[in-house]
Backbone as CSV, one residue per row, in Angstrom:
resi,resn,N_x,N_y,N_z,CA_x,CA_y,CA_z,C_x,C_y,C_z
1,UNK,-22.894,-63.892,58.159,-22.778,-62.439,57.962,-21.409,-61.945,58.369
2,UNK,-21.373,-62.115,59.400,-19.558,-61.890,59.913,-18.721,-62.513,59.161
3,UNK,-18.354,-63.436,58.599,-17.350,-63.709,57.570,-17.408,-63.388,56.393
4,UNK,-18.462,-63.099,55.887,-18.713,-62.447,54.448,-18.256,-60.520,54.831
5,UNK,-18.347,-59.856,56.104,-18.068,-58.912,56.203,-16.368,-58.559,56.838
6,UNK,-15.804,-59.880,56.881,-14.610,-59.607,57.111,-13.592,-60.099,56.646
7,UNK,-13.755,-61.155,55.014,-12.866,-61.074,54.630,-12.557,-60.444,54.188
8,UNK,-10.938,-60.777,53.688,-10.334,-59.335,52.909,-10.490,-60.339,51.535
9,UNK,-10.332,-58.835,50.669,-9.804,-59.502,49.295,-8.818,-60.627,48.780
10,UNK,-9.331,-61.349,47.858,-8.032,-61.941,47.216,-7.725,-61.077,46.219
11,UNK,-6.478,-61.501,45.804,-5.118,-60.698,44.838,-6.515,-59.866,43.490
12,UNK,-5.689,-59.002,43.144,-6.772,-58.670,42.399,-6.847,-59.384,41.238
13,UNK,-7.869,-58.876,40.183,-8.763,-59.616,38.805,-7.412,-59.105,37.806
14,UNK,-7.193,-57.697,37.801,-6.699,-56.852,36.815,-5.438,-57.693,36.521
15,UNK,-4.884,-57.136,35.081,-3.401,-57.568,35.004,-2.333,-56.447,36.069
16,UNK,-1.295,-57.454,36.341,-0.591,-56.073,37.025,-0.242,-54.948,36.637
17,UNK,-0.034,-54.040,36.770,0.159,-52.590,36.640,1.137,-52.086,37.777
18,UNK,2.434,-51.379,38.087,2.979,-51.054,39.116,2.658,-49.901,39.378
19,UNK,2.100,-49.325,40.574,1.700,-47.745,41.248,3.106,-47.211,40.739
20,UNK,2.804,-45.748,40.501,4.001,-44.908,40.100,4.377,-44.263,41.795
21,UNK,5.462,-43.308,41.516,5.788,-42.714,42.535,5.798,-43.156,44.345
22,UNK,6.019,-44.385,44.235,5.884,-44.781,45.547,7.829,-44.742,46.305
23,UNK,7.966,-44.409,47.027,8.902,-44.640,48.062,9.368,-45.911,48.015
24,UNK,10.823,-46.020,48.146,10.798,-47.515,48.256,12.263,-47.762,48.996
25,UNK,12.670,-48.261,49.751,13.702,-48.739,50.945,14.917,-49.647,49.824
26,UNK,15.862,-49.690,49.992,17.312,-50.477,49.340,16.936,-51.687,48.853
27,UNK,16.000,-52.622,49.478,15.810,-53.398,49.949,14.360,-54.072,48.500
28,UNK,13.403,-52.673,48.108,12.808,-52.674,47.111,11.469,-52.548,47.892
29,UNK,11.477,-52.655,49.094,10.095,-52.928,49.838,9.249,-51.397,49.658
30,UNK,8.296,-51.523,50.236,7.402,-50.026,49.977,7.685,-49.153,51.262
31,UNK,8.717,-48.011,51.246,8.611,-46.880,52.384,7.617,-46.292,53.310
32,UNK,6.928,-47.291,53.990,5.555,-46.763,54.232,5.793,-45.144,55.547
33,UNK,7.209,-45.026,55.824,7.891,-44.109,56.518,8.233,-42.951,55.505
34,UNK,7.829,-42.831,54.087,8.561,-42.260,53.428,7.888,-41.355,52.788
35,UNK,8.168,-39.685,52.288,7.478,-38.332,52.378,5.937,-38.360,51.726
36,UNK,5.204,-37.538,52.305,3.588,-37.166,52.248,3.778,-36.847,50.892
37,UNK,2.805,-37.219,50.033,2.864,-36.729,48.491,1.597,-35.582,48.961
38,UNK,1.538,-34.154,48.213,0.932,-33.180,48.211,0.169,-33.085,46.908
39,UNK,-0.597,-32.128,46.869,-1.336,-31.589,46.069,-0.690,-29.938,45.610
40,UNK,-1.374,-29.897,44.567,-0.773,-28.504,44.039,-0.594,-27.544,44.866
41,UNK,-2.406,-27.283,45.156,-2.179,-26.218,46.795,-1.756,-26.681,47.803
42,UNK,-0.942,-27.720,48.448,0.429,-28.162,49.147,-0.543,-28.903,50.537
43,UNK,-1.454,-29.240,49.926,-2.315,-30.021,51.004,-1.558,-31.124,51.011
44,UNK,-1.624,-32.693,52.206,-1.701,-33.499,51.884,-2.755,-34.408,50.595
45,UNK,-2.049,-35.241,49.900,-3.072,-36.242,48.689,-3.263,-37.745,49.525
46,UNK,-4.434,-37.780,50.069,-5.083,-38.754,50.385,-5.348,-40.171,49.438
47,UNK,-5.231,-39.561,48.176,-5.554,-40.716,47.245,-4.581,-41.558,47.239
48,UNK,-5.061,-42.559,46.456,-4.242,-44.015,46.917,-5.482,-45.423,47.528
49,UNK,-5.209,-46.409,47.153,-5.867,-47.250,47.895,-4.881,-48.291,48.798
50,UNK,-6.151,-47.822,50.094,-6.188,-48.198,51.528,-6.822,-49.304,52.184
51,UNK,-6.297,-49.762,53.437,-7.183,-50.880,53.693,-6.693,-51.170,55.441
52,UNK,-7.086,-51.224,56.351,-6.684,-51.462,57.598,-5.447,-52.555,58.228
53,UNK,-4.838,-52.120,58.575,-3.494,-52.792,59.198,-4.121,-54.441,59.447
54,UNK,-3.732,-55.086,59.458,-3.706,-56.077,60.436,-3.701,-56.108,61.596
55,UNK,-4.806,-56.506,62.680,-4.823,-56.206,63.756,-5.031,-54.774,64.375
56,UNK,-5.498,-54.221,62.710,-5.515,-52.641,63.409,-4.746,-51.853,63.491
57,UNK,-3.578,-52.143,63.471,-2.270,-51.777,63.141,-1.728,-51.223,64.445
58,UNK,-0.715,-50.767,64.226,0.327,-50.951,65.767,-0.651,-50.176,66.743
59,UNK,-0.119,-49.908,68.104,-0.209,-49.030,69.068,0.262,-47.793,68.854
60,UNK,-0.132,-46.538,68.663,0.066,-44.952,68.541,1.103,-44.754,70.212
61,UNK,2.004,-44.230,69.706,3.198,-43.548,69.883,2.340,-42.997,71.137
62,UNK,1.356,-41.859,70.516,1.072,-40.366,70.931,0.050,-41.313,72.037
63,UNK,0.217,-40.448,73.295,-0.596,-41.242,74.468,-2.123,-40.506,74.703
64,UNK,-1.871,-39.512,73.675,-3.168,-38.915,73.254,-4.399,-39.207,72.689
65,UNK,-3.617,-40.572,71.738,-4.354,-41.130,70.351,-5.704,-41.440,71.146
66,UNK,-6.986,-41.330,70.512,-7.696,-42.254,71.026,-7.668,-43.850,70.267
67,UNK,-8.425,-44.623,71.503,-8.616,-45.956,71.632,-8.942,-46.496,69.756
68,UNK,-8.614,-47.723,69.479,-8.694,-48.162,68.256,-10.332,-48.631,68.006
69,UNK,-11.064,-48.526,67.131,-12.548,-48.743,66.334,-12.024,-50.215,66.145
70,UNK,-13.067,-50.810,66.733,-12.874,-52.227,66.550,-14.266,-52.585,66.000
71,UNK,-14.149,-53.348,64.455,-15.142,-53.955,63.544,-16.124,-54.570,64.509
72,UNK,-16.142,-55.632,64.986,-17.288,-55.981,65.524,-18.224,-55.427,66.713
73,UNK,-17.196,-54.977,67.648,-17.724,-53.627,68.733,-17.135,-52.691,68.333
74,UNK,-17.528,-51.334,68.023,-16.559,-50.298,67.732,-16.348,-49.629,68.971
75,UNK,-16.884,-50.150,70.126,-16.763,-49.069,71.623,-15.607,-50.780,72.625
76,UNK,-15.401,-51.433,71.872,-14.381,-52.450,72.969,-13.381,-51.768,73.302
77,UNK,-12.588,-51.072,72.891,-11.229,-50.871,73.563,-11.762,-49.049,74.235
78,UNK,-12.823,-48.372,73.709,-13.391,-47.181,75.088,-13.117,-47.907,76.448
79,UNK,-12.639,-47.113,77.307,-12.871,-47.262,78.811,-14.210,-47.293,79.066
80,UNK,-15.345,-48.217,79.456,-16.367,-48.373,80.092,-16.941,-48.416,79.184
81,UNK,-16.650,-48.763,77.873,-17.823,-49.351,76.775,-18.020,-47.819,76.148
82,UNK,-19.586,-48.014,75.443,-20.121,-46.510,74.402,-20.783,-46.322,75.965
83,UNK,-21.252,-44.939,75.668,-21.562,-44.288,76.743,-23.502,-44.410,76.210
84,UNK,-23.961,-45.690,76.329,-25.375,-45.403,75.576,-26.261,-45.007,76.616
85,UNK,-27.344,-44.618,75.370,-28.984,-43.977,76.536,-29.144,-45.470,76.515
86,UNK,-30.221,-45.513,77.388,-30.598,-46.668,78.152,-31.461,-47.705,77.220
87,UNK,-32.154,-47.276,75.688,-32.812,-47.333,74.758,-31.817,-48.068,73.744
88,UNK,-31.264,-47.342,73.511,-29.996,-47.894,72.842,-28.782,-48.936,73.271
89,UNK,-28.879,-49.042,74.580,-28.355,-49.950,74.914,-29.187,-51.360,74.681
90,UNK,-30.245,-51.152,75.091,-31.596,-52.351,74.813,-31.539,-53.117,73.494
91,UNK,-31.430,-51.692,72.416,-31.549,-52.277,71.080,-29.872,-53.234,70.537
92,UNK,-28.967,-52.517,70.983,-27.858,-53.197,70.544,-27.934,-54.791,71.071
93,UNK,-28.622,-54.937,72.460,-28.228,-56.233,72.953,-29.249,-57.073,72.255
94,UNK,-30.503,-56.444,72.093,-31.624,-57.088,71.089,-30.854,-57.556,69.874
95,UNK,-30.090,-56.468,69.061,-29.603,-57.384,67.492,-28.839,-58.130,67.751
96,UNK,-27.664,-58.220,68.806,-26.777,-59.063,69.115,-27.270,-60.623,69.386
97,UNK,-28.265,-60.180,69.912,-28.801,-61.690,70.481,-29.518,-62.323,69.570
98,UNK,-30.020,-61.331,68.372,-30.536,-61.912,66.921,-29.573,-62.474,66.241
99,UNK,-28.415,-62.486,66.487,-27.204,-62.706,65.538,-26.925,-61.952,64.695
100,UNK,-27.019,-60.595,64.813,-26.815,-59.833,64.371,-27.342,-59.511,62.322
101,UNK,-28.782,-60.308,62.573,-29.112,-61.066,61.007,-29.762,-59.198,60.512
102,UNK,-30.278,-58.152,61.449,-30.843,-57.096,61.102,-29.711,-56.254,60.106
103,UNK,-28.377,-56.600,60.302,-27.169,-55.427,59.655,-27.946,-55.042,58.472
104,UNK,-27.791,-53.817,57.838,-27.829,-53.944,56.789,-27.548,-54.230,55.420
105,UNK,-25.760,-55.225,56.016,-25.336,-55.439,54.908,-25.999,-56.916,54.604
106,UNK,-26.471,-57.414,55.495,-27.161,-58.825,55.152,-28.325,-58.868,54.602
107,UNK,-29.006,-57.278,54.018,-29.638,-56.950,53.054,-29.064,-56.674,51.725
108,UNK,-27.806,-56.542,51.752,-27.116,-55.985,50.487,-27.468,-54.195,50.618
109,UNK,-27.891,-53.662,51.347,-27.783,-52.297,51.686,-26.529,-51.439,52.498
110,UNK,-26.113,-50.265,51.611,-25.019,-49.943,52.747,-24.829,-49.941,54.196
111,UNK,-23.419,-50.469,54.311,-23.038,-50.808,55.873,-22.918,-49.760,56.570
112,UNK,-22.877,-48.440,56.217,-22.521,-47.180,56.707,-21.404,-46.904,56.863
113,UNK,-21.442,-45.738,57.221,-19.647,-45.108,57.312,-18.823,-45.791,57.773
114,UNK,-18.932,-46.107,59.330,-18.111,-46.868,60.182,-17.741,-47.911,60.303
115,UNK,-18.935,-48.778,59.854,-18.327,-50.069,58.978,-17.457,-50.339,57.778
116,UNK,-17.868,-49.367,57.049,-17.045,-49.169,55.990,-15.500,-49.066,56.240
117,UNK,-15.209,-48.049,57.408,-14.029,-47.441,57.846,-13.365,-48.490,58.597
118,UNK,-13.951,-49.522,59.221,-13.110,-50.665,59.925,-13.522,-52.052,59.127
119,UNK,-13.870,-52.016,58.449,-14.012,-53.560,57.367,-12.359,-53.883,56.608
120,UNK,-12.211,-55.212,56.366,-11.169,-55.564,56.019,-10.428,-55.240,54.404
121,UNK,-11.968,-54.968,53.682,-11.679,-55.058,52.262,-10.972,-53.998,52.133
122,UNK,-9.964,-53.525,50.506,-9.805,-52.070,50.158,-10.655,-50.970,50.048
123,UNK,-9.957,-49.904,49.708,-11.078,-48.460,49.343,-9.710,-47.689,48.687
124,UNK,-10.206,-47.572,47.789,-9.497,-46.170,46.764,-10.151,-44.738,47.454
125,UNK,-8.935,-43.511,47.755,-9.438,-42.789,48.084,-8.776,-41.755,46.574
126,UNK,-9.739,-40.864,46.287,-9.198,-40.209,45.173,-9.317,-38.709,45.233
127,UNK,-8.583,-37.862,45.441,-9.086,-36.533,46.344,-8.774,-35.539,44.809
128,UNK,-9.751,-34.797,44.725,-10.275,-34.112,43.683,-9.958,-32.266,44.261
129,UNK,-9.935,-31.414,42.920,-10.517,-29.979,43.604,-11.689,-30.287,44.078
130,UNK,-12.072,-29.867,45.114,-13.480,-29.800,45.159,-13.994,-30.801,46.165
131,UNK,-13.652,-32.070,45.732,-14.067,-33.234,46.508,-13.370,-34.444,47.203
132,UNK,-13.418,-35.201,48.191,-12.930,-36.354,48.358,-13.929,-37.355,48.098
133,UNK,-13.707,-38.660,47.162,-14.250,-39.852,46.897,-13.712,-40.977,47.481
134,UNK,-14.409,-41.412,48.253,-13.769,-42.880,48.434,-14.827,-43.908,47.746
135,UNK,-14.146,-45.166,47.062,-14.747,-46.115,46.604,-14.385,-47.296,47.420
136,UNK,-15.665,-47.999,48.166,-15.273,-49.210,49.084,-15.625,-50.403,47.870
137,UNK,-14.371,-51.246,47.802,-14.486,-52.565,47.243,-15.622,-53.616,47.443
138,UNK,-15.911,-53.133,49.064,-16.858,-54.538,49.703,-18.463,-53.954,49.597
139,UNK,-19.091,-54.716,49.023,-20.647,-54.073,48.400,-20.513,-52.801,47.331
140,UNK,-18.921,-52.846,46.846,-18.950,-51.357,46.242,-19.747,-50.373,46.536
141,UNK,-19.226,-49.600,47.375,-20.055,-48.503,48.740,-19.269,-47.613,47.613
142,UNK,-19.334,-45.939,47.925,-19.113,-44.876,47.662,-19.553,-44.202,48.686
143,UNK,-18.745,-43.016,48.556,-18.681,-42.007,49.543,-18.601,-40.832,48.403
144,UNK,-19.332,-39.370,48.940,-19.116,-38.068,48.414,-18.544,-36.891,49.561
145,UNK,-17.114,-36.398,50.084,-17.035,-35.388,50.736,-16.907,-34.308,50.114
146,UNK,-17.385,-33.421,50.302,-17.300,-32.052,49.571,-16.546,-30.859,50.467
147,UNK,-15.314,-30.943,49.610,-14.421,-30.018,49.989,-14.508,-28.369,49.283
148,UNK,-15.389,-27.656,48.537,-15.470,-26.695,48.300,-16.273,-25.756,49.030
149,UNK,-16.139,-25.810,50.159,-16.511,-24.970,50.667,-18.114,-24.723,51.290
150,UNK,-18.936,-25.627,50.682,-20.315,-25.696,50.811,-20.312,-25.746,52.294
151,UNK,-21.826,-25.363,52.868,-22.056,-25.901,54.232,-22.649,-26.826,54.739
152,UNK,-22.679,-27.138,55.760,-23.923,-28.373,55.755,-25.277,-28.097,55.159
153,UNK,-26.128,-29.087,54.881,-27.722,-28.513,54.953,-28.591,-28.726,56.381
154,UNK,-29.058,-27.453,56.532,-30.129,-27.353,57.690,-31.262,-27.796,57.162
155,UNK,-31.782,-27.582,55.969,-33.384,-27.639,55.341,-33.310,-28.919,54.159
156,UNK,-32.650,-29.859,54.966,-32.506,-31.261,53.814,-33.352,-32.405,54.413
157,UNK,-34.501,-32.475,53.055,-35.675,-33.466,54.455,-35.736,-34.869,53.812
158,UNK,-34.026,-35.466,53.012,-33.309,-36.109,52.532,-32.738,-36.762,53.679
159,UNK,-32.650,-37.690,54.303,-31.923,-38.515,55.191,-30.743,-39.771,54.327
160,UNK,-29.846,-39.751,54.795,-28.633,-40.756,53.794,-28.166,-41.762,54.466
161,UNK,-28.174,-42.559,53.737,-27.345,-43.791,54.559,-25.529,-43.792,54.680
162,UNK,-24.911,-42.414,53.797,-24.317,-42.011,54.121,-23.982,-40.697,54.934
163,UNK,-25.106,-40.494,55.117,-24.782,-38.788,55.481,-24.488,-38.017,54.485
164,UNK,-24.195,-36.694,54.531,-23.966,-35.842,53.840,-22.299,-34.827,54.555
165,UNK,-21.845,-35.075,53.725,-20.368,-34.877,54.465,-19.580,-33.418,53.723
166,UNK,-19.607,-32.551,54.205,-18.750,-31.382,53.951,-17.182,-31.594,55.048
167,UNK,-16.029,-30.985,53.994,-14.880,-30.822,54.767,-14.055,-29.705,54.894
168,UNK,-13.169,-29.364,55.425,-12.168,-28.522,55.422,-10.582,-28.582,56.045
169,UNK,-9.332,-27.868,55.417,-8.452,-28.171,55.741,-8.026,-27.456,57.068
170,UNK,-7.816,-27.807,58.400,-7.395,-27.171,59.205,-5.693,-27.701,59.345
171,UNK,-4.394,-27.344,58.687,-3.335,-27.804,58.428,-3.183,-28.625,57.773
172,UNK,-2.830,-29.954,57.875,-2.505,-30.964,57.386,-3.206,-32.054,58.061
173,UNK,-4.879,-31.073,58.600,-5.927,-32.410,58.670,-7.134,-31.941,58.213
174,UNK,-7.635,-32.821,57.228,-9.115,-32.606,56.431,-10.091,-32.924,57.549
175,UNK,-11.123,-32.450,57.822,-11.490,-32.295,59.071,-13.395,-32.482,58.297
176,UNK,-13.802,-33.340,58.076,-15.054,-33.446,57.782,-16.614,-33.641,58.303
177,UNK,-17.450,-32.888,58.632,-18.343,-32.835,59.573,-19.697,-33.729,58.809
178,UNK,-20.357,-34.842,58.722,-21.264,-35.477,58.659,-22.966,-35.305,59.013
179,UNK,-23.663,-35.220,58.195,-25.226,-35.091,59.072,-26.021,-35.420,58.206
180,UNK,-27.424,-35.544,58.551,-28.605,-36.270,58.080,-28.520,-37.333,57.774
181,UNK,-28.188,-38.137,58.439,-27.844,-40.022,58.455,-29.556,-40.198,58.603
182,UNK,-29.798,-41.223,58.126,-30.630,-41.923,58.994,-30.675,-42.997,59.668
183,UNK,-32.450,-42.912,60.363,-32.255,-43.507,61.864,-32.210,-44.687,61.664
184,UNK,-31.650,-45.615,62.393,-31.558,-47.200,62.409,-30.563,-47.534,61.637
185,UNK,-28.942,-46.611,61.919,-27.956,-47.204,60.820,-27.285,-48.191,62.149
186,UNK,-26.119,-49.081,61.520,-25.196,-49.968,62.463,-24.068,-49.132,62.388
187,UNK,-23.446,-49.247,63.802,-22.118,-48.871,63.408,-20.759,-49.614,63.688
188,UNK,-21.642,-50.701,64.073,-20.715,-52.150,63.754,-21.361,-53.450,63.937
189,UNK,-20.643,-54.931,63.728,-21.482,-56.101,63.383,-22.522,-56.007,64.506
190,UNK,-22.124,-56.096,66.117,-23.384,-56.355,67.160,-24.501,-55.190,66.780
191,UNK,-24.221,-54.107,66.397,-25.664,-53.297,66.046,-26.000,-51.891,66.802
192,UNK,-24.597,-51.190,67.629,-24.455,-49.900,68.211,-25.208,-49.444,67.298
193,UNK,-26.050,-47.985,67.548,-27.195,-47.591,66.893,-26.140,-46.108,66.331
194,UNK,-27.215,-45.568,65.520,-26.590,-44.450,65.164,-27.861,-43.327,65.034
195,UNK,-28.431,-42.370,64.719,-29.654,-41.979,64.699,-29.738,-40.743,63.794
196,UNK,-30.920,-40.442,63.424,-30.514,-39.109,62.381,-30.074,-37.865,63.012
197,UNK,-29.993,-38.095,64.482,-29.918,-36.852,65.290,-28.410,-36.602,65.458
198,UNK,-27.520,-37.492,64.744,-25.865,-37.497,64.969,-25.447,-36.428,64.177
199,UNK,-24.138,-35.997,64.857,-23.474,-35.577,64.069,-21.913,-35.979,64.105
200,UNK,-21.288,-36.579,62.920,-19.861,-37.342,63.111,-19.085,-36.496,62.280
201,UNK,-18.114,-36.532,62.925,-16.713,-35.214,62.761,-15.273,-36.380,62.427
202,UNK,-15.059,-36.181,61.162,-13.762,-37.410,60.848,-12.575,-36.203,60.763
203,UNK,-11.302,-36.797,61.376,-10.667,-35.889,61.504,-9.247,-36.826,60.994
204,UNK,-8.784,-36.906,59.363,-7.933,-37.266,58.513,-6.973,-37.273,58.203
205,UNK,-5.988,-37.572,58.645,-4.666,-37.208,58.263,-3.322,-38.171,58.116
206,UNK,-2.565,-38.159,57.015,-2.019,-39.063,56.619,-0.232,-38.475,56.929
207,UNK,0.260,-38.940,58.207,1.317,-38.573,58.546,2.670,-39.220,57.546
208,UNK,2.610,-40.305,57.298,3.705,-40.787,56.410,3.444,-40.889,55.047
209,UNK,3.740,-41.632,54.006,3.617,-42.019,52.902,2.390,-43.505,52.973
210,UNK,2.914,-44.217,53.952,2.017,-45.861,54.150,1.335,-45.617,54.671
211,UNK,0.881,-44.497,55.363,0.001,-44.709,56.975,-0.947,-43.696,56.992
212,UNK,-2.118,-43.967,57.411,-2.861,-42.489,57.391,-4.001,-43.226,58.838
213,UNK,-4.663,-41.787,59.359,-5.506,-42.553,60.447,-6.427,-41.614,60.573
214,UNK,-7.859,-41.973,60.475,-9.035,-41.132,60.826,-9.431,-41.232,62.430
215,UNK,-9.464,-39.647,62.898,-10.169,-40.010,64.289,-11.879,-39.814,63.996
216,UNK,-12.570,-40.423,64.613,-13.920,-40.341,64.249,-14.473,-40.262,65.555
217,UNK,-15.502,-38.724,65.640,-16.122,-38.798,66.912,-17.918,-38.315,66.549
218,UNK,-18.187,-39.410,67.308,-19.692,-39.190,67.273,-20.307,-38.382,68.302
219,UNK,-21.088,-37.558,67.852,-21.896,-37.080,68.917,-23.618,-36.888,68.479
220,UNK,-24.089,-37.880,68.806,-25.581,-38.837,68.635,-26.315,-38.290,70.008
221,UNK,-26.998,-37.355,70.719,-27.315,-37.039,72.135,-28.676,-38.035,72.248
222,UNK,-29.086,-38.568,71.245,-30.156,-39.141,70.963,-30.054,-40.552,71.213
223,UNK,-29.061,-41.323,71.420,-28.378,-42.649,71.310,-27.643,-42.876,72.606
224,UNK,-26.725,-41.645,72.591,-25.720,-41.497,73.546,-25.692,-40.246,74.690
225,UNK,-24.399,-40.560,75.780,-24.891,-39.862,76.926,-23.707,-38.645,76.661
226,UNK,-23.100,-38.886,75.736,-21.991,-37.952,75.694,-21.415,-38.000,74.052
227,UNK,-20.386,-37.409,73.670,-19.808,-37.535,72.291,-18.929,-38.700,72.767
228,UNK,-18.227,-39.608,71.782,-16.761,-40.632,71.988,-16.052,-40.356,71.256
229,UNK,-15.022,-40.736,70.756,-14.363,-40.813,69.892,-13.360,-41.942,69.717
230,UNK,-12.581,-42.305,68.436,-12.412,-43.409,67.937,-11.244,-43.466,66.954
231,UNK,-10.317,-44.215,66.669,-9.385,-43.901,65.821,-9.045,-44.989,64.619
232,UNK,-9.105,-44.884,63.464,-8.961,-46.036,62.508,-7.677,-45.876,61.601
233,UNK,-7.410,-46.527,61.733,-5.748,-46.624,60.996,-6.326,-47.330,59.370
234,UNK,-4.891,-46.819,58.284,-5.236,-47.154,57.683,-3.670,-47.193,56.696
235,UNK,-3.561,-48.488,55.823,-2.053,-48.275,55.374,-2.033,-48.642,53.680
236,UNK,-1.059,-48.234,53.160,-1.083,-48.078,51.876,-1.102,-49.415,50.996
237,UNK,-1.641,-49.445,49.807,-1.613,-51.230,49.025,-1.234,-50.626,47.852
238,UNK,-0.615,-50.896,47.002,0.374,-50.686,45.623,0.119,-51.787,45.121
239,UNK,0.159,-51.271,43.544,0.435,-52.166,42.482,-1.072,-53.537,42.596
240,UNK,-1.695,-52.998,43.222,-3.166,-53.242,43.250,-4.356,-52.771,43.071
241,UNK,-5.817,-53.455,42.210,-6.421,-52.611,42.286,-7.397,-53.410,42.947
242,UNK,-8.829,-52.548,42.780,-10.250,-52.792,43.520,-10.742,-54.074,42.722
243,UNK,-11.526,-54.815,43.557,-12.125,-55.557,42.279,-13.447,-55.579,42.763
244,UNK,-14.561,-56.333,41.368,-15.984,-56.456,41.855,-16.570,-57.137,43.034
245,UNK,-17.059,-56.483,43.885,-17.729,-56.875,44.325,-19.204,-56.767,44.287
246,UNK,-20.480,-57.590,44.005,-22.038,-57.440,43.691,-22.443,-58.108,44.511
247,UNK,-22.993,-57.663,45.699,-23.909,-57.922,46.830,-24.814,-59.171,46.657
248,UNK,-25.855,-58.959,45.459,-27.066,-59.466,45.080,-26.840,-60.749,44.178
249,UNK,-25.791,-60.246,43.961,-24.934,-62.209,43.197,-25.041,-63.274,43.898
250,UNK,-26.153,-64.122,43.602,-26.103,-65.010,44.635,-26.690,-64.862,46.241
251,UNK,-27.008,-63.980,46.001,-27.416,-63.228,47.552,-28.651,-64.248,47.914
252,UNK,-28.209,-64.722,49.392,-29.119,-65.704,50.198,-29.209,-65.380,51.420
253,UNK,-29.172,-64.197,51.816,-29.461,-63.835,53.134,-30.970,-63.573,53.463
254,UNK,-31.354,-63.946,54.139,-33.029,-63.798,54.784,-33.119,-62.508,56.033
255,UNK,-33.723,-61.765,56.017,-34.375,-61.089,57.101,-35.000,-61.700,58.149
């Protein structure tokens, strides 16, 4: 399960095609230092496909940043671990010690947000009036944020394995609030819990041309003893695209 969830892609299927408008250094390399492309109404454009640094990518400057989301524990680099209820601590060490065979991607069912957000494969992000889409390469996941303005739902007796995600621009960070997950999602390989009682706040913003980084903070009171928060880097891939991935191809994983 862990190596099927962490490789990265090979080169893609497609014939090549070169990304337009990219930045590029004397040298021919890709400017990943080089200006924010905007949108009409002068937002940052998120679109582009993305995929996590190597290693996570550097150390943040800002001594503010929070701690880096790490794929297999997403609470290792928190000071003193996730802050779990005592229940939830039980259950994480329970799947861990299963080998972690409960994920749901070893059903071919979505991995959830957070996996999604620290997995190795690409994701096209494609930001719309109206909406942000991301398409994950690995199990071909999808995402729907809805940037027009809608609110959350209070009276949705719909639970998602993505949540239901409304956003908004506060400057030059899309700021997206998450809810009605349901209960028993992972939010990484050992099996940190997540519950329908969460609510996760991604907070987006793509400072250079190469580089963009979501802070992600959960606040689960149901799971956890407090909110955390979490930071995922993420850097630009050109002149590449997504390719298939089908879960159920071959699929030999047992419950």
């Amino acid at each position: 399960l862990v190596v099927g969830l962490t490789t990265t892609a090979a080169h893609a299927q497609w014939p090549h095609y070169p990304t337009p408008n990219v930045p590029r250094t004397a040298d021919g390399a890709v400017d990943l230092d080089g200006p924010v492309p905007r949108t009409a109404d002068g937002h940052p454009d998120l679109s582009g496909l993305w995929r996590v640094p190597r290693g996570g990518g550097k150390a943040d400057k800002d001594a503010d940043a929070p701690p880096l989301a790490n794929f297999r524990d997403i609470g290792a680099n928190l000071e003193g671990g996730l802050p779990f209820q005592p229940w939830a601590a039980k259950l994480r060490a329970d799947r861990e010690a299963n080998g972690s065979s409960g994920n749901p991607e070893a059903a071919c069912l979505p991995m959830g947000n957070m996996q999604f957000h620290t997995q190795g494969a690409p994701r096209r992000f494609a930001q719309l009036p109206g909406m942000l889409i991301i398409l994950y390469e690995a199990s071909m996941g999808y995402r729907q944020i809805f940037t027009d303005g809608r609110p959350s739902p209070d009276n949705d007796p719909q639970p998602w394995f993505y949540g239901y995600s409304t956003g908004h621009w506060e400057g030059d960070t899309l700021v997206v609030k998450t809810t009605n997950f349901r209960d028993g999602e992972w939010l990484d390989i050992i099996g940190s819990p997540l519950t329908g009682a969460a609510t996760v706040t991604e907070r987006f913003e793509r400072p250079t041309f190469g580089r963009m980084h979501i802070d992600v903070t959960v606040d689960d009171p149901k799971a956890y003893t407090k909110p955390w928060t979490v930071r995922v880097n993420q850097e630009i891939m050109v002149d590449e695209e997504l390719i298939e991935f089908v879960c159920l191809e071959n699929q030999r994983f047992s419950q």
